[in-house]
Each structure stands twice: as structure tokens, then as C-alpha cells.
C-alpha positions as CSV (number, residue, x, y, z in Angstrom):
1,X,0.0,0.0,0.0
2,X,1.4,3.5,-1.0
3,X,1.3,6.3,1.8
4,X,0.5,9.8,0.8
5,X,2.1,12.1,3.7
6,X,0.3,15.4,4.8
7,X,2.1,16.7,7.6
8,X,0.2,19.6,7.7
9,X,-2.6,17.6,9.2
10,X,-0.6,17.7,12.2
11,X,-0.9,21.3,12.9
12,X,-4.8,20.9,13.5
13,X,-4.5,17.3,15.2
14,X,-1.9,18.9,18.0
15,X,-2.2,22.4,17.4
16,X,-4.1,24.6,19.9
17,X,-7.3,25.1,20.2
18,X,-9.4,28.1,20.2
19,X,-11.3,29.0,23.2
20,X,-13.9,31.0,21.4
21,X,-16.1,28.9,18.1
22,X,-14.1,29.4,14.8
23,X,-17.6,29.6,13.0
24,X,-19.0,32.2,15.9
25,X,-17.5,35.0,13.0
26,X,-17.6,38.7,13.7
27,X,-20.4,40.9,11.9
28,X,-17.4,43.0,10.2
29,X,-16.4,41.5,7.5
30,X,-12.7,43.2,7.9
31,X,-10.9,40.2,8.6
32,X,-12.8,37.6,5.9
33,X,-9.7,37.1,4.3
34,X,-7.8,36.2,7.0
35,X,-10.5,33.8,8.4
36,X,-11.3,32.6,4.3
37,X,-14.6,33.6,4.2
38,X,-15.7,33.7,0.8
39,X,-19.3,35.1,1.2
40,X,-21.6,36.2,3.7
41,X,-25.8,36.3,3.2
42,X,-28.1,37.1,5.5
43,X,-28.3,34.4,8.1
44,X,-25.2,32.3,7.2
45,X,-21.7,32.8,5.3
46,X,-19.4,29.9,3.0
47,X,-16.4,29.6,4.1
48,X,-12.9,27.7,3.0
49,X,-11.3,24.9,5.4
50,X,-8.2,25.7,6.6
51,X,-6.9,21.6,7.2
52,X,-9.1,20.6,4.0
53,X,-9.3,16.9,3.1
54,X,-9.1,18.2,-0.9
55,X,-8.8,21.3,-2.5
56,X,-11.7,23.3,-2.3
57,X,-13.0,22.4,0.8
58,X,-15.8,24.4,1.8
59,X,-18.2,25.3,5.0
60,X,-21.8,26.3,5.1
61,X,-22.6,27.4,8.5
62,X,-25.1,29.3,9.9
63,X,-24.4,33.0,11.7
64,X,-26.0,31.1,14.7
65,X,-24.8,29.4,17.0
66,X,-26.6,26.2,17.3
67,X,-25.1,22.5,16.6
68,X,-28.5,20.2,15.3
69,X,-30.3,20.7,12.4
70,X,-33.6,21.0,14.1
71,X,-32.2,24.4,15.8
72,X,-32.3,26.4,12.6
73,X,-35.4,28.4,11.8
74,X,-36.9,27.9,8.8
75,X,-35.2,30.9,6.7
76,X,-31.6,29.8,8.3
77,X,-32.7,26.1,6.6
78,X,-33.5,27.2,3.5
79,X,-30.3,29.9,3.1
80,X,-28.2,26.8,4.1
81,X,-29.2,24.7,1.2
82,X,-29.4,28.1,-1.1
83,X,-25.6,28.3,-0.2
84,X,-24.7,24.8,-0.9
85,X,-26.5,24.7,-4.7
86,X,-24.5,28.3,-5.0
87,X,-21.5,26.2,-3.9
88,X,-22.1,23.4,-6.2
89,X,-22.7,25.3,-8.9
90,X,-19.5,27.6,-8.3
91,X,-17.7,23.9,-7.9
92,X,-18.7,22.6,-11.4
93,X,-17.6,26.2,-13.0
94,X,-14.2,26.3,-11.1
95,X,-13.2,22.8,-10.7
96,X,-15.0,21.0,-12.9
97,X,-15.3,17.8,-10.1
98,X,-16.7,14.6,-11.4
99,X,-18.2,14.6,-8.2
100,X,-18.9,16.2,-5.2
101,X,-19.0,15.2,-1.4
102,X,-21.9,17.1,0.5
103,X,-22.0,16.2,4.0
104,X,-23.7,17.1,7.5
105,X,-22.1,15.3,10.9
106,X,-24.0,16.1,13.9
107,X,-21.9,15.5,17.3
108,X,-18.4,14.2,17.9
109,X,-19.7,10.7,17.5
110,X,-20.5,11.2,14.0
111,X,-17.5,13.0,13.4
112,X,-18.4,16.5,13.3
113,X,-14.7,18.3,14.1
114,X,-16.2,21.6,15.4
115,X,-19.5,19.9,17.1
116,X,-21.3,22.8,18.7
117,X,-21.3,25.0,15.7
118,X,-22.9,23.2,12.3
119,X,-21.8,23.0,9.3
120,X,-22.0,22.2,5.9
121,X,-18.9,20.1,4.5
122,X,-18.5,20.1,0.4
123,X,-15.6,18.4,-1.1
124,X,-15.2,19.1,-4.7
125,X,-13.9,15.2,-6.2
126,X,-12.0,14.1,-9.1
127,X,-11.3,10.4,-9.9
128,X,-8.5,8.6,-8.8
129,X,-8.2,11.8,-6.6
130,X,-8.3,9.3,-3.7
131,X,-11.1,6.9,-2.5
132,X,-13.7,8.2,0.1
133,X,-12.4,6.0,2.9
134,X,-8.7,7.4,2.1
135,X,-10.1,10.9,2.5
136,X,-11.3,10.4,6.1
137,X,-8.1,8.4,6.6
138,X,-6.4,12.0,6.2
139,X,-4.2,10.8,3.2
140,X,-4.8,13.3,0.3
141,X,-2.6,15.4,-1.5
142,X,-3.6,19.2,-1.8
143,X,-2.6,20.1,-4.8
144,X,-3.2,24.0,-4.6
145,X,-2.4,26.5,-1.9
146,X,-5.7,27.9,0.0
147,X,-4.6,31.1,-0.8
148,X,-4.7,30.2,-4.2
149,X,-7.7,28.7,-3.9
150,X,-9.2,31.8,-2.2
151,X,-8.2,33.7,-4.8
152,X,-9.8,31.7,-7.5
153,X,-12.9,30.9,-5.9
154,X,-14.0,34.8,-4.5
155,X,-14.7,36.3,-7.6
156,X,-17.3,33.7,-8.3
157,X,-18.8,34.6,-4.9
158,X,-18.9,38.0,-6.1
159,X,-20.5,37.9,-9.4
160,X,-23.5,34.8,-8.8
């Protein structure tokens, strides 16, 4: 079996953690950059993951901060799934995936990293990319800087 490495796995697994929720986001939109936040709507913002599993990585999450599904009123429900067709969408014009991973863990158990604050997980995927069990078994190769990636993906965010 052939190991892909992806050391920088390791700053998230040991790093430190934030006190504060990294999805509990200020209402300025000064340091969306910094944080990758490609676009903000009225109840809840996209934006990039910083340890992705393959390039592109994206977040929907909701302003609020709530961690179930059945906490979100109706109009943060329907903006959440607004965001993900506008993700998809931007996906198949920037990246041209043969697939795409859309995905939704609620608690630790079911793997959610960042429990108490949901979120939306889409993973742009190519084939022969790497299989799904190989993605959750953190061995992936990124094959584009996320500032790169940032760069590419914002004006689509902008314009749509």
C-alpha cells in the first residue's frame, strides 16, 4: 500500500485550540480574508477549510450558534441549502469535479470536528483523486495553496 504524507494535518490534530467557536464570526467582514470567508448572506456565510481533506474544501454554517439541524429556523434552513446549490454550482464552474462530497455530521460521534457549531462540509472530487475511505483516513494530496484557492474561488462569490 502506498502512503500519501500530509504533515500539515498535524498542525490541526496537535495544534491549539481556540477558546472561542471558529464559526461564531464577527459581523465585520474586515478580517474575511484572514478567516477565508468567501461570502456572507443574511443568516449564514461559506467559508474555505483551513486543514481541508481536498482542494476546495468548503463550509456552510449558519451566523447562529446552534449544533442540530432541528435548531435552525426555517429561513436559516432554506439559506443553508441556497448556499450549498450556489457552492455546487460555483464547484462545477471552477473545478469541474466529477463529483462532489456534501456532508452534514451532527456530534463528535458522528464525526463532526467543530461539534457545537454546524456546518455544511463540500468536497469538490476528481477520480482517482483518492477513494472516500482514504479521504477520512487523512491521506490526500492538496494540490493547490488555499490562498490560491481563495483567490480563485471569491470572484465567483462576487459575481452569482
Amino acid at each position: 500500500m502506498d502512503v500519501l504524507w500530509a504533515p500539515w494535518r498535524m498542525n490541526y490534530i496537535l495544534g491549539p485550540k481556540p477558546d472561542e467557536c471558529v464559526f461564531c464570526i464577527p459581523a465585520d467582514s474586515s478580517e474575511d480574508h484572514e478567516r477565508l470567508i468567501l461570502h456572507r448572506e443574511k443568516h449564514c456565510f461559506v467559508i474555505m477549510n483551513k486543514f481541508p481533506y481536498n482542494n476546495g474544501h468548503l463550509m456552510v454554517c449558519p451566523f447562529r450558534h446552534v449544533s442540530c439541524i432541528t435548531q435552525l429556523s426555517a429561513e436559516e434552513a432554506l439559506e443553508s441549502v441556497e448556499l450549498i446549490r450556489k457552492c455546487v454550482h460555483i464547484f462545477k464552474e471552477a473545478f469541474r469535479p466529477q463529483g462532489i462530497n456534501v456532508g452534514l455530521n451532527l456530534g463528535d460521534a458522528a464525526g463532526a470536528g467543530i461539534a457545537a457549531h454546524l456546518h455544511w462540509q463540500l468536497v469538490p472530487r476528481w477520480n482517482g483523486d483518492a477513494s472516500f475511505m482514504a479521504v477520512f483516513g487523512e491521506t490526500t494530496v492538496i494540490p493547490q495553496h488555499l490562498e490560491s484557492t481563495y483567490g480563485m474561488l471569491k470572484p465567483y462569490f462576487e459575481t452569482k
